[in-house]
N, C-alpha and C positions, 0 to 999 in steps of 0.2 A: 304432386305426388305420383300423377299417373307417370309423368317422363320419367320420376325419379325409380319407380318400379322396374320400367323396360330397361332403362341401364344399367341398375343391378345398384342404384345408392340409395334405394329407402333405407332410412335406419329405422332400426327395430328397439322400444324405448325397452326396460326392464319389465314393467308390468306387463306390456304384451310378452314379453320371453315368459314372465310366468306364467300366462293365463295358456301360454301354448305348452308348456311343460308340464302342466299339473292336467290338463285335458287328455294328453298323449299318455299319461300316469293313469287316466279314469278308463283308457279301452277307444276315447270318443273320439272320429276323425274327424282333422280340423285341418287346414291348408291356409299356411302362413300367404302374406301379400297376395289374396287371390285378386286376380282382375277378370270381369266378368268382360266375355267377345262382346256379346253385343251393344254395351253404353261407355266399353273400354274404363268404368268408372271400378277402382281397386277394393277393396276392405281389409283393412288389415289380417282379420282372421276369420274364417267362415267353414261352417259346420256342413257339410253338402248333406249329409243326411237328414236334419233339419233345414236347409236352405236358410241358416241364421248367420248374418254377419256382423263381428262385433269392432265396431270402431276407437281403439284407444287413442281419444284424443287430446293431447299433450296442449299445453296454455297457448300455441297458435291459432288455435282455432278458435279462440274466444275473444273477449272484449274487456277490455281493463281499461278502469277496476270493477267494472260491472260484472263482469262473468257470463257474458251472454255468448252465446253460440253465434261465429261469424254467418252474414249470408250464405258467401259459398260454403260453408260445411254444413249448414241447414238446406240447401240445395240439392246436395249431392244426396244428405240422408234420406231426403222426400222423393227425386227420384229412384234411389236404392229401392225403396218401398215401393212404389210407383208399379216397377216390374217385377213384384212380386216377393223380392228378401224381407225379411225380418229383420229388423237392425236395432242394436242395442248398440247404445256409445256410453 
């Protein structure tokens, strides 16, 4: 995801366009594909004024048919956290 941000191919699923559309409607600043300098690690959407980042995570990130959250995506959320974000997926 991170290469896929700096070259400009993240795609953006529906639910994150709404959860950015309807936030930008509430007054609330939020910054679509942010990547944080220091872990170069992305969030889809994050609040700077909260320092809350929200991860809409589409079925690759899971386990089927289980539905379990991949390592690497339970990696990345606990170091999200780690250095301080709030993260909600």
């Amino acid at each position: 995801a991170y290469l896929q941000v700096l070259s400009g191919e993240a795609s953006t699923s529906r639910l994150q366009q709404d959860v950015l559309r309807y936030s930008a409607g509430l007054g609330v600043k939020c910054i679509d594909e942010y990547i944080d300098a220091g872990s170069g690690y992305s969030m889809d959407i994050f609040f700077p004024d909260s320092n809350l980042g929200i991860e809409v995570d589409g079925p690759y990130h899971f386990t089927y048919p289980e539905r379990r959250q991949l390592g690497s995506t339970m990696m990345k959320h606990r170091h999200l956290e780690q250095i301080g974000y709030s993260l909600f997926s």
